[in-house]
N, C-alpha and C positions, 0 to 999 in steps of 0.2 A: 956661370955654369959649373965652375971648380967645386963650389960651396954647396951646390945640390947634389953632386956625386959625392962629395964628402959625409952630408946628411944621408944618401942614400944605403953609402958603407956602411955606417954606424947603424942603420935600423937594421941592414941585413945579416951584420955580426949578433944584434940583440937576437933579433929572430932564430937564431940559428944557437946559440949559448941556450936560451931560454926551451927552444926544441930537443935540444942533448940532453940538460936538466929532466927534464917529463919523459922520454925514453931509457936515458942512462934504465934508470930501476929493472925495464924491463930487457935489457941486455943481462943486465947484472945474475938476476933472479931467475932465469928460464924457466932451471927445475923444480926448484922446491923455493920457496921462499922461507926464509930463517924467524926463527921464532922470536929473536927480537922485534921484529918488524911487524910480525902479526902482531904482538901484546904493544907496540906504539899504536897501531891503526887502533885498537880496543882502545886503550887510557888516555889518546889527543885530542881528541874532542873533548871529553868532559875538563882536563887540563886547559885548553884554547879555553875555554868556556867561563872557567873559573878566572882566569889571567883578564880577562874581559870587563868581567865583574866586578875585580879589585878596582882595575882603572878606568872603570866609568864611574865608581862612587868615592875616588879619594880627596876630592874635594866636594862632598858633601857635607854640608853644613847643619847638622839636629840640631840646633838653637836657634834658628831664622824660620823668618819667614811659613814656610811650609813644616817644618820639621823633619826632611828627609822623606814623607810618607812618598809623594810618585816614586822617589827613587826606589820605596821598598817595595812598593805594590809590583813595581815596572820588574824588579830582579826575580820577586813572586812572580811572576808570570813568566818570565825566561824560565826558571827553572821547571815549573810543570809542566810547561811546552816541551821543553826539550827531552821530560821524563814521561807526557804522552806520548808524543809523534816520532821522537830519536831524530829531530829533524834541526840543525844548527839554524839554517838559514830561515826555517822558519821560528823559532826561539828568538833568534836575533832581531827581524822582524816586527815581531809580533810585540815582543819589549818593547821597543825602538818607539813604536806606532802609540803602542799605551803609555808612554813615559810622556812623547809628545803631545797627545791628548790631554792628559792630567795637569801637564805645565799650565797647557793653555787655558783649562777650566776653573784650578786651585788660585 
């Protein structure tokens, strides 16, 4: 029984750290929210995005096999999804899906 209140602690410290975290901002900021933070919300996504893209292709191999093409076709299609819809999770997606298809088919 020790060992399950001890496991029970520990998720309701996570819970509760991880709840401050996602509130803190909005204690923080009440009134105005500071202009750094507006221009990070603007420039993190396309940064997150780019950081993404280095390390999905730094073991990519242009002298094998395929030549790198799914991976280039797959990062072509992250990118114009992401510059249609402005939508991460679908960019991410949407790559993901066409990358996996091309493996499979090439």
């Amino acid at each position: 029984m020790g060992e399950h209140l001890r496991v029970l602690g520990m998720i309701a410290v996570v819970a509760l750290v991880t709840a401050g975290i996602r509130f803190l901002p909005f204690l923080l900021f009440r009134k105005k929210t500071p202009g750094a933070v507006l221009y990070l919300g603007q420039v993190l996504p396309y940064s997150i995005m780019a950081m993404l893209i280095v390390y999905c292709l730094r073991g990519v191999s242009f002298t094998g096999g395929t030549h790198g093409i799914p991976e280039a076709v797959a990062v072509t299609a992250v990118v114009l999804l992401h510059k249609w819809k402005h939508s991460t999770l679908l960019s991410i997606l949407g790559g993901t899906v066409l990358y996996m298809a091309l493996v499979q088919l090439l």
